[in-house]
DOTI-540573 format. One record per residue (C-alpha): residue in three letters; residue number from 1; x, y, z. Coordinates in steps of 0.2 Angstrom, whole numbers. Each point is the difference from the previous one (the first is absolute). Example, Ala and Ser with C-alpha at 12.3 -4.5 7.8 and 13.67 -1.06 7.14 Angstrom:
% residues 2
TORVO  type  seq      u      v      w
TORVO   ALA    1     62    -22     39
TORVO   SER    2      6     17     -3
***
This chain:
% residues 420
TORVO  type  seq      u      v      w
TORVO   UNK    1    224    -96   -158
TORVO   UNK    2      4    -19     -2
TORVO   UNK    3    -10    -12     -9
TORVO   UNK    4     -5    -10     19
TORVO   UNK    5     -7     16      6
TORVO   UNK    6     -9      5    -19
TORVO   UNK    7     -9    -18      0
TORVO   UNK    8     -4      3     20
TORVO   UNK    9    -10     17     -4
TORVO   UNK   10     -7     -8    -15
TORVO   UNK   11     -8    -17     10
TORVO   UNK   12     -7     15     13
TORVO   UNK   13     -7      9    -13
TORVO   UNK   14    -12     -4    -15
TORVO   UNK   15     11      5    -16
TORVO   UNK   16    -18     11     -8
TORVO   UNK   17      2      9    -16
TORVO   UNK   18      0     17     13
TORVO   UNK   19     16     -6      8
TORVO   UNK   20      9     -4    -16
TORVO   UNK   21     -4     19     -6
TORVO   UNK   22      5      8     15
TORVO   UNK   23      7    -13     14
TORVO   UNK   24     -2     13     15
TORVO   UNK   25    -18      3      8
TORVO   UNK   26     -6     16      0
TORVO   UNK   27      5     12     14
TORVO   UNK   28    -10      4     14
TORVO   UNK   29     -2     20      2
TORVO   UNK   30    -13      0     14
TORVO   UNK   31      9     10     10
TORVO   UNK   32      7     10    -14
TORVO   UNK   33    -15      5     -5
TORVO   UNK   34     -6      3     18
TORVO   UNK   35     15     13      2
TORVO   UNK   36     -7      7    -17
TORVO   UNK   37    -17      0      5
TORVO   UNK   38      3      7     18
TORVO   UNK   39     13     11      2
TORVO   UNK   40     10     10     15
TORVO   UNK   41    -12     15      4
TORVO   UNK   42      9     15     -6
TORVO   UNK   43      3     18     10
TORVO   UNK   44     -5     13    -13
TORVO   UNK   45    -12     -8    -12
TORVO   UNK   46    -13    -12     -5
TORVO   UNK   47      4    -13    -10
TORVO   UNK   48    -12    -11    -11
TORVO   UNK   49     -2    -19     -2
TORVO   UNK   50    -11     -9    -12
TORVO   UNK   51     -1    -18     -2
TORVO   UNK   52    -13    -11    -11
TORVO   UNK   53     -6    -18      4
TORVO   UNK   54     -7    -10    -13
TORVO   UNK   55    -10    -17     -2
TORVO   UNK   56    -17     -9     -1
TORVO   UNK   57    -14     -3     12
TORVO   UNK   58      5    -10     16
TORVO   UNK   59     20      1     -5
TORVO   UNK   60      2      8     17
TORVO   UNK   61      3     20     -4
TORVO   UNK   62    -11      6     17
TORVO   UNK   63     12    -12     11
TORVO   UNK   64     16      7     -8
TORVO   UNK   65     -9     18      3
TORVO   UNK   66     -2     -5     19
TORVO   UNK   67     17     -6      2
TORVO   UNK   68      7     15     -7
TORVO   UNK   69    -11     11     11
TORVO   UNK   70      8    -14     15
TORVO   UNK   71     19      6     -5
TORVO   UNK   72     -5     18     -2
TORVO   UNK   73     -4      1     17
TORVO   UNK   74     15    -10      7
TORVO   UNK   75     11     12    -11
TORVO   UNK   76     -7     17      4
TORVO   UNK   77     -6     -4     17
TORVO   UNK   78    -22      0      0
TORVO   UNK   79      0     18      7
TORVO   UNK   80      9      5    -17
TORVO   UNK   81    -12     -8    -12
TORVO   UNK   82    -16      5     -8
TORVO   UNK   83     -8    -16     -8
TORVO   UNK   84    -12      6    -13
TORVO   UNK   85    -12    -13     -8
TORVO   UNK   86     -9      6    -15
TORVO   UNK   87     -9     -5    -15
TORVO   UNK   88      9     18    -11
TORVO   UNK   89     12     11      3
TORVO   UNK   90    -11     14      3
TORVO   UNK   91     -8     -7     15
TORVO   UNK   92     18     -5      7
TORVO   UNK   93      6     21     -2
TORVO   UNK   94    -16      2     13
TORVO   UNK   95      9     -9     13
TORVO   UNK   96     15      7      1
TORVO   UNK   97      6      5     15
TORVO   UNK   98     15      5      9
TORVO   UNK   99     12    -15      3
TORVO   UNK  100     15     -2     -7
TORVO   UNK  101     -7    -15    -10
TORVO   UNK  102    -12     -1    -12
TORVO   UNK  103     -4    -17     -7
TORVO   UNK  104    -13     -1    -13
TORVO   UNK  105     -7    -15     -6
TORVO   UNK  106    -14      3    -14
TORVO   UNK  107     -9    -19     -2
TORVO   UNK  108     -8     -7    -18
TORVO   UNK  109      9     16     -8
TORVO   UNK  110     -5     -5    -19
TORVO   UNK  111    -20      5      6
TORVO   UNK  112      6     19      2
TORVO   UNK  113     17      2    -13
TORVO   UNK  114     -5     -9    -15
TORVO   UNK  115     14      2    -13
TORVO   UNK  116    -16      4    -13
TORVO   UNK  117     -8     18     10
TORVO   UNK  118     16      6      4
TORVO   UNK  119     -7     17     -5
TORVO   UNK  120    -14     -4     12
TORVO   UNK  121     15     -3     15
TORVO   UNK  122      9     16     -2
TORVO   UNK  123     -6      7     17
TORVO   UNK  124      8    -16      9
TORVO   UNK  125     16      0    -14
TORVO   UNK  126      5     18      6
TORVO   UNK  127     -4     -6     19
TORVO   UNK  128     11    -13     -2
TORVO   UNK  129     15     13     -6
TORVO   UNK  130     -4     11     11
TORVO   UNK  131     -3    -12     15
TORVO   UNK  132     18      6      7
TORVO   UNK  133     -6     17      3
TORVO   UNK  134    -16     -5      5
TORVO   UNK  135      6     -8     16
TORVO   UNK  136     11     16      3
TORVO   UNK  137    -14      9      1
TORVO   UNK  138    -13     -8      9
TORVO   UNK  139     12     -7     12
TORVO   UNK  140     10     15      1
TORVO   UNK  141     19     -7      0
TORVO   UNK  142     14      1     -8
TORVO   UNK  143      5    -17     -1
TORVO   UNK  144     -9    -16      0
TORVO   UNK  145     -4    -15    -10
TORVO   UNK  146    -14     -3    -13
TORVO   UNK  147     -3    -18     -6
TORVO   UNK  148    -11     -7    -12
TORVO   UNK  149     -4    -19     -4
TORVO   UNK  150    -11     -5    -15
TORVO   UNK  151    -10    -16     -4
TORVO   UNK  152     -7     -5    -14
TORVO   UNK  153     -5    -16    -10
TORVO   UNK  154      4      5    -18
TORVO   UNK  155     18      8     -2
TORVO   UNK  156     -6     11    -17
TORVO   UNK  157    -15      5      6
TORVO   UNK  158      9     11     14
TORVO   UNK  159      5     18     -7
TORVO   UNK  160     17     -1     -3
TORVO   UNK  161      0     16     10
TORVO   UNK  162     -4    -11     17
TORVO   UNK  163     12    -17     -7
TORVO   UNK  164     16      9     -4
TORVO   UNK  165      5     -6     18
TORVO   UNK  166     17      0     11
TORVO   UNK  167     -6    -15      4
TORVO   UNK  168    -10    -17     -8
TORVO   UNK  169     -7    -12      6
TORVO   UNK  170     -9    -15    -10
TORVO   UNK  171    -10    -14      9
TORVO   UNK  172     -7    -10    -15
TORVO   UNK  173      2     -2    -18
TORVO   UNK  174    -14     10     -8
TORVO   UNK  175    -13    -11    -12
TORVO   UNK  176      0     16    -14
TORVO   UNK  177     13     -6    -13
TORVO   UNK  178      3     19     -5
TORVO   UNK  179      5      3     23
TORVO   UNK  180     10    -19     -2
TORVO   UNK  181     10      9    -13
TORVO   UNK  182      3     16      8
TORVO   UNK  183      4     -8     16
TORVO   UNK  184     13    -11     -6
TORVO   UNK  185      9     15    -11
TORVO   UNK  186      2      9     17
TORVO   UNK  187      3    -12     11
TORVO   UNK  188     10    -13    -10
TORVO   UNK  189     -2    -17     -5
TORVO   UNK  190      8    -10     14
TORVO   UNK  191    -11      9     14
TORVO   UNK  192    -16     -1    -13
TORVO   UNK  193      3    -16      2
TORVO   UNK  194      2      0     18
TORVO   UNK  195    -16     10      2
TORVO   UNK  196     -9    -12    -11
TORVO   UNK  197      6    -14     13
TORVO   UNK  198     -7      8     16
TORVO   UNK  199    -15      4    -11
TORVO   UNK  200     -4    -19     -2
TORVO   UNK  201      4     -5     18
TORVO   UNK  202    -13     14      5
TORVO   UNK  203    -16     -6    -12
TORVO   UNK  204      5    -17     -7
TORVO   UNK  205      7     -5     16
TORVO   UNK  206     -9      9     13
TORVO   UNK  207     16      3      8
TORVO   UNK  208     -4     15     12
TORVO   UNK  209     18      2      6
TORVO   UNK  210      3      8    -18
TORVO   UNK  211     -8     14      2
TORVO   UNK  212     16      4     11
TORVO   UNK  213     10      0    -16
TORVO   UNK  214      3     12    -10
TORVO   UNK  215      8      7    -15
TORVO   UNK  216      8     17      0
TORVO   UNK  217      8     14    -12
TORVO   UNK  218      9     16      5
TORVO   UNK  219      0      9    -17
TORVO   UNK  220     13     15      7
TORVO   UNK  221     12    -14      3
TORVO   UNK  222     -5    -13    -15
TORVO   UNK  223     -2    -12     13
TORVO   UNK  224    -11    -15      2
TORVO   UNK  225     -1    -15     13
TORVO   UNK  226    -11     -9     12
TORVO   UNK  227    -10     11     13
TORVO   UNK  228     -4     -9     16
TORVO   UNK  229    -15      4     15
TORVO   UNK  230     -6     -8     15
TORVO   UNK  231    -18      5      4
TORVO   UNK  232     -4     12     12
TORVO   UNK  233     -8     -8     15
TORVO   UNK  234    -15     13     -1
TORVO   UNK  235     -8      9    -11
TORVO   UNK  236      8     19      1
TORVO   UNK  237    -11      6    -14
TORVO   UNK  238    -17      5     -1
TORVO   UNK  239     -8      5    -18
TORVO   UNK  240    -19      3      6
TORVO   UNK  241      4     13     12
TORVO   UNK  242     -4    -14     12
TORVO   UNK  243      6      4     21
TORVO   UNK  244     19      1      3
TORVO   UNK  245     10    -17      1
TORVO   UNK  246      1      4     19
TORVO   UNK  247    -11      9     14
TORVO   UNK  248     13      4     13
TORVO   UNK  249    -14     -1     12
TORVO   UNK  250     -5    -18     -4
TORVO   UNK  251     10    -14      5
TORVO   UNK  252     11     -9    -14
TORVO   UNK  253    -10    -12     -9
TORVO   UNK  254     11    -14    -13
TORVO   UNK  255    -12    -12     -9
TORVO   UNK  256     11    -15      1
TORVO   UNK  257    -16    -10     -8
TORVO   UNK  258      1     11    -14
TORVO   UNK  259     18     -4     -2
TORVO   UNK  260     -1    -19      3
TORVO   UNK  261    -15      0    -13
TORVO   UNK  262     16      9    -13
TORVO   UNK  263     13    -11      4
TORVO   UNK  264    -11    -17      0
TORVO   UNK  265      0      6    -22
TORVO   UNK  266     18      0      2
TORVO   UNK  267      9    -19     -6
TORVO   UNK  268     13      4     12
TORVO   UNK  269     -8      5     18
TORVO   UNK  270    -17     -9     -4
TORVO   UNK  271      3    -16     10
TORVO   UNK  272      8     13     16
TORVO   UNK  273    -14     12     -1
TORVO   UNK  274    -12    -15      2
TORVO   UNK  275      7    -10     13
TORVO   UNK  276      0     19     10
TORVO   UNK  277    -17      3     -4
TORVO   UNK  278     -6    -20      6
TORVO   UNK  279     11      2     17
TORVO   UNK  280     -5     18      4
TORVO   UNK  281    -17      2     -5
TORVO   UNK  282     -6    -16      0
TORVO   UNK  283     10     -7     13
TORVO   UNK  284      3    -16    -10
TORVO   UNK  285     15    -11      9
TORVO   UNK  286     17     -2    -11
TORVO   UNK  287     -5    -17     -1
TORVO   UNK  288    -15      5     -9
TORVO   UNK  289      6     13    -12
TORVO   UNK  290     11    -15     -7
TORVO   UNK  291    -16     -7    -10
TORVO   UNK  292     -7     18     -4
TORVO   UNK  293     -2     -3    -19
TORVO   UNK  294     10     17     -2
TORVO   UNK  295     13     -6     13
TORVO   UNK  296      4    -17     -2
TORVO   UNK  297     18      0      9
TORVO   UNK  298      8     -8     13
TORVO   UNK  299     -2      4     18
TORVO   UNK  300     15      9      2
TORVO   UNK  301     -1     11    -15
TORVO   UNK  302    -17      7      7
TORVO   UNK  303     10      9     13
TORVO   UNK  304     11      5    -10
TORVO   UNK  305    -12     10    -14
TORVO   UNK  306     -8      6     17
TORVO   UNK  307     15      7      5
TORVO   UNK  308      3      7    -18
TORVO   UNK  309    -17      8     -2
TORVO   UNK  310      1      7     16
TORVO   UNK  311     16      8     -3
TORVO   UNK  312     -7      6    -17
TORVO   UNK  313    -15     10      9
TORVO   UNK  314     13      7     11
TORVO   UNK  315      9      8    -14
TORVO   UNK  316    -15      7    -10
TORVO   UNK  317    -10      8     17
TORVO   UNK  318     18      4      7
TORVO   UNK  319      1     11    -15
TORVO   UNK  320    -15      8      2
TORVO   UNK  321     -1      2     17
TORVO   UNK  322     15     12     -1
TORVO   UNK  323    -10     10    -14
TORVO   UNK  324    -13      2     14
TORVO   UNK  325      9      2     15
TORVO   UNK  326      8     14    -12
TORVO   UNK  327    -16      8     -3
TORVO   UNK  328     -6      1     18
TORVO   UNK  329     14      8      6
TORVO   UNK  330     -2     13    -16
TORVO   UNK  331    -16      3      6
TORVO   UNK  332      5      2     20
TORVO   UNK  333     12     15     -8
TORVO   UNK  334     16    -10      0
TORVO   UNK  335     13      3    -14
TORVO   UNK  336     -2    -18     -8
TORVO   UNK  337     16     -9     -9
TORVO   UNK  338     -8    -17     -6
TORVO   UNK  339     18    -12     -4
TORVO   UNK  340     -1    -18      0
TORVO   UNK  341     15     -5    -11
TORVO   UNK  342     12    -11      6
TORVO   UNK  343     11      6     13
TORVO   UNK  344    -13     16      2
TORVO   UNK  345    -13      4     14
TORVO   UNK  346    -16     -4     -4
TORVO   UNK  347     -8     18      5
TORVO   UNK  348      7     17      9
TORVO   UNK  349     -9     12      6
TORVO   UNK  350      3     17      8
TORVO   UNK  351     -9     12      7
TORVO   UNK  352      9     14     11
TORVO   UNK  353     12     -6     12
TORVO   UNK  354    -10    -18     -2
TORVO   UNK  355     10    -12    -14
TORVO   UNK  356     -5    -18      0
TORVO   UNK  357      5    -15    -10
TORVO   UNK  358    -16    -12     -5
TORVO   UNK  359      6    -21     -3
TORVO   UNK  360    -16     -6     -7
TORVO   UNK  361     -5    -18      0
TORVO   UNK  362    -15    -10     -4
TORVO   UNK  363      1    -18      7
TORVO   UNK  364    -12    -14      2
TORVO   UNK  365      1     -8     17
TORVO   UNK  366    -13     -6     11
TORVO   UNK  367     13     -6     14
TORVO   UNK  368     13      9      9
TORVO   UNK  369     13      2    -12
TORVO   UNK  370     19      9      0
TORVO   UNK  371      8     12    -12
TORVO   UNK  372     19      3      0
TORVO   UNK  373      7     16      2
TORVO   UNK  374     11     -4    -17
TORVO   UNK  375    -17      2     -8
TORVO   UNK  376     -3     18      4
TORVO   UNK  377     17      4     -6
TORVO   UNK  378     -2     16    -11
TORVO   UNK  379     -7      9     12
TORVO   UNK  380      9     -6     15
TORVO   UNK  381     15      9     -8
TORVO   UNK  382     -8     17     -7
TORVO   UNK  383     -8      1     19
TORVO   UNK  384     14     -1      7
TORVO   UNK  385     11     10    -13
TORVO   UNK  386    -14     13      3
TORVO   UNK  387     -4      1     17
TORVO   UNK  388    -19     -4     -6
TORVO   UNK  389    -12    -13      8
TORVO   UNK  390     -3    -15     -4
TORVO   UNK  391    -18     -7     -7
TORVO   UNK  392     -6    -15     -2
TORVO   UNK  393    -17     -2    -10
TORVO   UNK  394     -4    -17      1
TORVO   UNK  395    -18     -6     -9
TORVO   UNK  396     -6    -19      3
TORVO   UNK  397     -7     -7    -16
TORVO   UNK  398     -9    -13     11
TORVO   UNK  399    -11     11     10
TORVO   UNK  400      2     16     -9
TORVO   UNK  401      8      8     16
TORVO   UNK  402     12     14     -1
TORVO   UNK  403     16      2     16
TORVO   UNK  404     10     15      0
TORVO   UNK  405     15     -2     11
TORVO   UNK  406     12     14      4
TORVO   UNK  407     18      0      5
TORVO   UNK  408     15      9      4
TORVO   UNK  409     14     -7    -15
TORVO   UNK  410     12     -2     14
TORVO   UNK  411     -6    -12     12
TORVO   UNK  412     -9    -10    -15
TORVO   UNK  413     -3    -16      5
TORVO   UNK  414      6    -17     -7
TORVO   UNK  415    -15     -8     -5
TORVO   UNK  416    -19      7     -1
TORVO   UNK  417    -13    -10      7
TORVO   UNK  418    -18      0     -7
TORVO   UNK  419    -16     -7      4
TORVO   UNK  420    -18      2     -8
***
């Protein structure tokens, strides 16, 4: 490398103490550790995952447990997956059923397998051994899936039974000197250091995008790196044996003021997640948005935080709308695929000689408005790959409407029009 590029990278980058150690960042194995985390479903046996997550109060650890819950699903499929919320591990064995996925997420772990009454926790220990055959049995299969996820605030006061993990993720430095040294032994110094960073942004700079960063260790690999999440756009998980996420025979609900209320905390959406709320709901002009205190902007950078805020909403209902257009059709009896990676349908259903393709959308338009056909893509192609129909399951985040417009893939038209 030449000196001209050398004293370019340097003039980019701060020269810290960290970089002069070790001059590479550390790698990103978020979707490493999702393969680890969430492997291929196997034909004759049942494998077992355990993961723990780590950090303080408010360092985000139910978020990343509901994003995690979020790719489950799009993985498997929702009609694969058993989401199990629990406070111990003995209440998750009593949910077990027989899907081919069994996620369970035990919350505030440290209140029920306390490192110092180990001798008290030996019912749940050999459950936790024995958890493999446990699902065999209740669920009667041969093959399957069985994954358990961990939180906890204090890393030493988890048995080491329950923390000896394929997979671990911490969220903040710990305030106990005795955890701090623990952590950094397993972990490393470079990512210790990294961890302590996001730590600060979380608390001293009350930086809530942080609690999307991560810190991971794969300890079959001796692996450790940056673990990265998006929220999920609902709450999957309930830990109060509160009602489903979901009543199939409801209409789909999305709390955008809940959302907005989120991102105005957030330095990086605040001033698009006002102007929406002023011109939406308080049907302020752009003109006068401009002066809101929270705003302050010009004209035509109003429309566009509109526009980005808009878009935003779109992506986090859009997501969830396909998690509940997947649950009714499971309920209606249909053989439910939920997708909704890139380049995948969104949903398939089956039932019988029936096989449908579900696009789902959730837009905010109180005019007539038009889609391009480019937009429906994914399942434009599987439709007519598989001689299925075409749905389109449209939801109007204006009025809280729902369309449902169905088409034969080969005489798809151009462009959709909608109106409210």
């Amino acid at each position: 490398m030449d000196s001209e590029h050398i004293n370019a990278i340097i003039r980019q980058t701060p020269l810290t103490t960290g970089r002069i150690i070790h001059p590479f960042d550390l790698p990103n194995l978020t979707a490493k550790s999702m393969d680890v985390l969430f492997p291929a479903i196997p034909e004759n046996s049942v494998r077992h995952r355990h993961a723990v997550i780590f950090g303080g109060m408010e360092s985000g650890k139910t978020t990343l447990y509901n994003a995690l819950a979020a790719l489950a699903l799009k993985r498997y499929g929702a009609n694969r997956v058993n989401l199990i919320a629990v406070r111990q591990i003995s209440d998750g064995l009593d949910k077990i059923d027989n899907k081919l996925v069994q996620i369970m997420f035990i919350d505030d772990a440290v209140r029920n397998a306390n490192s110092r009454k180990a001798m008290s926790q030996a019912d749940d220990i050999a459950d936790f051994y024995e958890v493999r055959h446990i699902y065999k049995r209740v669920a009667d299969r041969k093959n399957g899936i069985v994954i358990t996820l961990w939180a906890a605030q204090r890393f030493k006061s988890l048995d080491i039974v329950f923390r000896s993990a394929h997979v671990m993720i911490f969220k903040s430095v710990p305030a106990d000197p005795s955890d701090q040294l623990f952590i950094s032994k397993q972990i490393g110094v470079k990512a210790y250091g990294e961890l302590a960073r996001i730590t600060r942004r979380i608390y001293e700079d009350a930086e809530d995008s942080a609690k999307s960063d991560s810190i991971v260790h794969l300890p079959f690999s001796a692996r450790t790196g940056t673990f990265y999440h998006r929220p999920a756009p609902v709450e999957l998980l309930n830990f109060d044996d509160s009602p489903p996420l979901f009543d199939a025979d409801k209409p789909f609900l999305f709390d955008v003021g809940r959302v907005l209320a989120e991102y105005e905390k957030k330095r990086e959406w605040r001033k698009a997640a006002r102007a929406y709320y002023l011109y939406t709901y308080e049907k302020m002009t752009q003109a006068a948005i401009t002066n809101d205190p929270k705003v302050r902007t010009e004209q035509s950078s109003v429309s566009k935080l509109i526009r980005q805020m808009k878009g935003e909403l779109s992506r986090l209902a859009g997501r969830a709308y396909e998690i509940y257009t997947a649950e009714r059709l499971t309920a209606a009896g249909y053989d439910v695929k939920l997708g909704g990676r890139v380049s995948e349908p969104d949903v398939i259903a089956k039932m019988g000689n029936v096989h449908k393709v579900y696009s789902c959308k959730c837009l905010d338009y109180d005019k007539k408005t038009t889609i391009s056909a480019a937009e429906f893509r994914p399942e434009l192609q599987y439709a007519l790959a598989n001689n299925a129909r075409l749905v389109l399951a449209i939801h109007n985040l204006h009025d809280a409407t729902d369309k449902y417009l169905e088409y034969d893939a080969t005489d798809f038209p151009k462009l959709i029009t909608l109106k409210p």
